[in-house]
C-alpha positions in Angstrom: -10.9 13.9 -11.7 -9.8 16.6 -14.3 -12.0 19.8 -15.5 -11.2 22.4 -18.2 -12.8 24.9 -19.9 -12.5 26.4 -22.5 -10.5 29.9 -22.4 -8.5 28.4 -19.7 -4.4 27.6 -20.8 -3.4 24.2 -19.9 -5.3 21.8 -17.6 -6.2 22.1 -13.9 -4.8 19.3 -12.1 -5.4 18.5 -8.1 -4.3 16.1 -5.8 -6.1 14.1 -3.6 -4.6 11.9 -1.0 -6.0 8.9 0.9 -5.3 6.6 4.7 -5.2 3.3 4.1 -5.1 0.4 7.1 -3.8 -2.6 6.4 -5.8 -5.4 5.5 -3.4 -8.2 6.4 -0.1 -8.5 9.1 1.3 -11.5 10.5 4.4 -12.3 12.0 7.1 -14.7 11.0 8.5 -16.3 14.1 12.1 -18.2 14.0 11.3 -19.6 17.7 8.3 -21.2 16.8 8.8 -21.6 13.1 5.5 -23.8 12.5 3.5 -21.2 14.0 1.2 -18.3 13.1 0.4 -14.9 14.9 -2.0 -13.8 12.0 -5.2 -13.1 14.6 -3.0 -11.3 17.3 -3.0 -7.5 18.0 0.9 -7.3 17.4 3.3 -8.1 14.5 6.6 -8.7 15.8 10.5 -7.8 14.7 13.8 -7.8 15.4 15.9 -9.9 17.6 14.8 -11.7 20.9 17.5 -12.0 24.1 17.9 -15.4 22.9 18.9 -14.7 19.6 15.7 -15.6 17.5 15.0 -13.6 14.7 11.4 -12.4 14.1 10.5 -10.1 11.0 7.0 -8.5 10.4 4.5 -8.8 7.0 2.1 -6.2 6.3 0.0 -5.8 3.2 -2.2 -2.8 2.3 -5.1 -2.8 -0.8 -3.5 -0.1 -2.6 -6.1 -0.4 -5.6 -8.7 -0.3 -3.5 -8.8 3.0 -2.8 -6.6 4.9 -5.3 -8.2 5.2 -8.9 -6.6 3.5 -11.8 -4.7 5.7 -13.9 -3.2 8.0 -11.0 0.2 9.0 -10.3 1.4 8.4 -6.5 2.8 11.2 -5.2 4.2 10.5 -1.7 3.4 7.3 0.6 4.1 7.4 4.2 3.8 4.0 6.6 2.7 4.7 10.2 3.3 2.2 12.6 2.6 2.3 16.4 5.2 0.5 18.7 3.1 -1.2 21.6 5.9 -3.2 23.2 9.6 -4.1 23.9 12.2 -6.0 25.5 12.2 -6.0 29.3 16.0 -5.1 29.1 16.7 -1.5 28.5 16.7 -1.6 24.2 19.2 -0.5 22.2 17.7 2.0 19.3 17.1 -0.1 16.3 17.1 0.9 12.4 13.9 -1.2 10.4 14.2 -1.2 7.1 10.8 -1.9 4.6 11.3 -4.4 1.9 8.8 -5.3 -0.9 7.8 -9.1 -0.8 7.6 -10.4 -4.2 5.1 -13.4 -3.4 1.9 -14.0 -1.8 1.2 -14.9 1.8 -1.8 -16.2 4.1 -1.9 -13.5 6.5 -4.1 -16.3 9.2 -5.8 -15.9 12.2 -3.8 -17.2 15.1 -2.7 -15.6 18.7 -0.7 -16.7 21.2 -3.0 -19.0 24.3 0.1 -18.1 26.3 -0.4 -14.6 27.7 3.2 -14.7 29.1 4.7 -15.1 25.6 2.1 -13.4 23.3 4.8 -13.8 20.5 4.7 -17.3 20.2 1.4 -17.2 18.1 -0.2 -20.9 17.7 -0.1 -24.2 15.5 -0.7 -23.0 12.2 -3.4 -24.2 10.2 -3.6 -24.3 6.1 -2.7 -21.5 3.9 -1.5 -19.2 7.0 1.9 -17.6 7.1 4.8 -18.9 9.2 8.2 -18.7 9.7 8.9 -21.9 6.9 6.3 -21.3 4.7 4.2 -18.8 2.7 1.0 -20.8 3.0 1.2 -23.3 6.0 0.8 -27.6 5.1 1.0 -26.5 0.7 4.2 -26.5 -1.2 4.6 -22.6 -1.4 7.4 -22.0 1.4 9.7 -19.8 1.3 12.6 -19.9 -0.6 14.5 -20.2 2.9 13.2 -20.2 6.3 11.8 -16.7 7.4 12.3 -15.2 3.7 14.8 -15.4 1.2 16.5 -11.8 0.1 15.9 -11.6 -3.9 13.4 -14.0 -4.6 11.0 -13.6 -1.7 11.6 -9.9 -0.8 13.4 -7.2 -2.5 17.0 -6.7 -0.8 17.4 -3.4 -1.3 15.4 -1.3 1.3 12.4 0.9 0.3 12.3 3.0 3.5 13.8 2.9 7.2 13.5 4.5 10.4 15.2 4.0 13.9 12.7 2.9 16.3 13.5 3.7 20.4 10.9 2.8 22.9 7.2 2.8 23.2 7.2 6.4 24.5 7.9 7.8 20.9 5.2 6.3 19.0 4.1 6.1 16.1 6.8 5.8 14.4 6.8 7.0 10.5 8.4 5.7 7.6 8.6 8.9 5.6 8.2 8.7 1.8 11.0 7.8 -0.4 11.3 6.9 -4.2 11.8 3.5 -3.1 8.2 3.6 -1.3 6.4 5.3 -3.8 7.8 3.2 -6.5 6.1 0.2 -4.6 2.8 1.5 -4.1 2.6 2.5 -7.9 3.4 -0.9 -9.2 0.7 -2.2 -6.8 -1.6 0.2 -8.1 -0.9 -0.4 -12.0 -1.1 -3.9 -11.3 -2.8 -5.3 -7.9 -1.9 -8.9 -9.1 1.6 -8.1 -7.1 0.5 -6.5 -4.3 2.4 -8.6 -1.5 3.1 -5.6 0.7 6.3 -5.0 3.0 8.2 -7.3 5.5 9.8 -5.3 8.1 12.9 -6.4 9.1 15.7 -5.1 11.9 18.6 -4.3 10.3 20.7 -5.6 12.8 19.2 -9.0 13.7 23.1 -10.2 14.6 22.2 -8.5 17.9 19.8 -9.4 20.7 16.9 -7.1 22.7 16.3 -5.0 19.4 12.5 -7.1 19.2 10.0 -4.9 19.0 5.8 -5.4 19.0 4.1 -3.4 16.8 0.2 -2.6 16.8 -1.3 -4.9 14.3 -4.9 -4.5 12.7 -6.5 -6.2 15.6 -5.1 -3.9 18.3 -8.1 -3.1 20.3 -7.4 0.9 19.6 -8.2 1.9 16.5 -5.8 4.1 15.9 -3.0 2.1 16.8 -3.5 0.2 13.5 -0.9 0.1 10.9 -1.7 2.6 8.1 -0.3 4.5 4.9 -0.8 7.4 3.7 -0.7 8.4 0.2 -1.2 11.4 -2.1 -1.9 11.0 -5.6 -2.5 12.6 -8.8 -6.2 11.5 -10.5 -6.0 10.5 -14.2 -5.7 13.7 -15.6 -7.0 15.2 -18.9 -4.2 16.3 -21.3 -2.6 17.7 -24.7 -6.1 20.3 -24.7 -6.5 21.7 -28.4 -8.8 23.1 -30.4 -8.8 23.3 -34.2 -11.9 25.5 -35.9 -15.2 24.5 -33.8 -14.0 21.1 -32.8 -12.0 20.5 -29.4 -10.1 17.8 -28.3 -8.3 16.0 -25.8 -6.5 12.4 -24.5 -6.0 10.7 -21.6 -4.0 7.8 -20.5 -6.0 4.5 -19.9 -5.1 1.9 -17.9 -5.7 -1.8 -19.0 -8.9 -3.3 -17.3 -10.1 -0.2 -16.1 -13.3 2.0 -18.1 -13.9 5.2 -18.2 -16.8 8.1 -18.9 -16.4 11.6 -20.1 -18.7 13.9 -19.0 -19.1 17.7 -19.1 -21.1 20.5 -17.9 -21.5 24.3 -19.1 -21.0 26.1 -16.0 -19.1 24.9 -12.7 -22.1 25.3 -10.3 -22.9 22.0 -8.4 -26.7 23.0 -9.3 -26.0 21.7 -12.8 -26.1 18.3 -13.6 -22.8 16.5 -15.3 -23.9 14.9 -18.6 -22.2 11.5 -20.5 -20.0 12.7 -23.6 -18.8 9.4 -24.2 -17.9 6.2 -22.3 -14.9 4.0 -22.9 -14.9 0.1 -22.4 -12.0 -1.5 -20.8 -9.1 -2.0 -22.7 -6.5 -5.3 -22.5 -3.2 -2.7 -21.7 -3.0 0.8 -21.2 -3.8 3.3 -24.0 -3.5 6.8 -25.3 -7.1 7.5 -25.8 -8.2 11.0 -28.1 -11.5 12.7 -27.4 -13.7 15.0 -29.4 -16.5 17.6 -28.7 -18.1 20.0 -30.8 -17.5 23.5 -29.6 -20.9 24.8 -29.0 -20.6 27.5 -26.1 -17.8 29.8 -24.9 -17.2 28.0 -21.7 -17.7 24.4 -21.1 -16.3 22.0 -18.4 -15.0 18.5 -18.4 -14.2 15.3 -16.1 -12.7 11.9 -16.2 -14.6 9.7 -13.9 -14.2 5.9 -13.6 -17.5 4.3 -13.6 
């Protein structure tokens, strides 16, 4: 939301910011490469003491909660670390990387309680280690992901993870991260979220289980947290006794201008104008009448 009134320079921007949990984490498991761990309260990565790799998927709905239009400011993923190698484990750098297809998050756990990682048999459309959607034709491009076409190589943000003792563990905001979320936002249709993967999976005992969405606490769950910049109201001018003003619109996505005379929450907003959805994003110019000496307006998405 943006307001201005007249005999105010400029445009008042603020920005909000918003947690989001994810709303889908699986594992990909090289030991058990036709199975799924989509149900179970951990997603697994890094390297077992056997040498088998497993690397993590986690997807948020970015466009879900942030309003079309906005500019992301910072994102920061939260992840709790819930288990680790019996062996004392070395620390471990995980690096983030953007998957560039869709996946089938599924619904499997592990009916071994001694090996929890192992997940179960997959079933159709879930995640595993050779395939994007189990028993289709969409695998991955190689077994457990393939660098450059099924995740980004380069690495949008990192963090060395130690034992359980320190968590959560943050992967703090970089340009890398926030240029993710906003391409998810300006176009959910790519939202595939970020595999995590050990950037040493050459050596054993650097596994590590982290909290999925199912983790029984709450709070353990994997979330990020974003600040953002509404869709703001801009290039404010007025020319004898009309005043105008644009915003940005983003394809798909309508709009309503409204405006008040005073900021008191006792007055009611009223409609200026609505705008319909456009096919791709658009400069759009608005006009009002200048009637009073003060007079307040906001962007709201309908």
């Amino acid at each position: 939301m943006a307001c201005l009134a007249l005999g105010f320079p400029g445009r008042r921007l603020h920005a909000d910011s918003a947690v989001l949990t994810s709303v889908a984490d699986t594992t990909l498991i090289e030991a058990a490469p036709d199975n799924n761990l989509g149900g179970a309260p951990i997603v697994n990565a890094g390297t077992t003491q056997t040498f088998t790799r497993n690397r993590g998927l986690f997807r948020f709905d970015i466009a879900s909660e942030i309003p079309p239009g906005s500019r992301i400011t910072r994102v920061d993923f939260v992840v709790a670390v819930t288990g680790k190698p019996n062996e004392p484990p070395p620390p471990s750098t995980f690096g983030l990387h953007r998957v560039l297809k869709p996946w089938g998050e599924g619904d499997k756990a592990s009916p071994d309680p001694l090996h929890p990682g192992l997940g179960a048999q997959a079933t159709t459309d879930e995640a595993t280690w050779k395939a994007r959607f189990a028993f289709t034709t969409n695998n991955w491009t190689v077994p457990g992901g393939g660098a450059t076409n099924d995740f980004a190589p380069e690495i949008s943000a990192e963090t060395v993870v130690y034992d359980t003792g320190d968590s959560p563990y943050t992967f703090y905001s970089t340009p890398a991260l926030v240029a993710d979320a906003q391409a998810w936002l300006d176009d959910p249709t790519t939202d595939f979220g970020w595999m995590i993967i050990c950037e040493s999976e050459e050596i054993n005992f650097t596994a590590r289980r982290f909290a999925s969405r199912e983790d029984p606490d709450p709070g353990n769950a994997p979330q990020v947290l974003i600040e953002y910049v509404p869709p703001a109201i801009e290039q404010v001018q007025s020319t004898g006794s009309q005043l105008t003003f644009s915003f940005t619109a983003q394809a798909g996505q309508g709009y309503t201008v409204e405006f008040r005379d005073s900021i008191s929450a006792l007055l009611n907003w009223s409609t200026l104008t609505n705008f319909a959805a456009q096919p791709a994003s658009t400069n759009i110019v608005v006009s009002d009448a200048i009637t009073n000496r003060q007079r307040f307006y906001r962007l709201r998405l309908p």
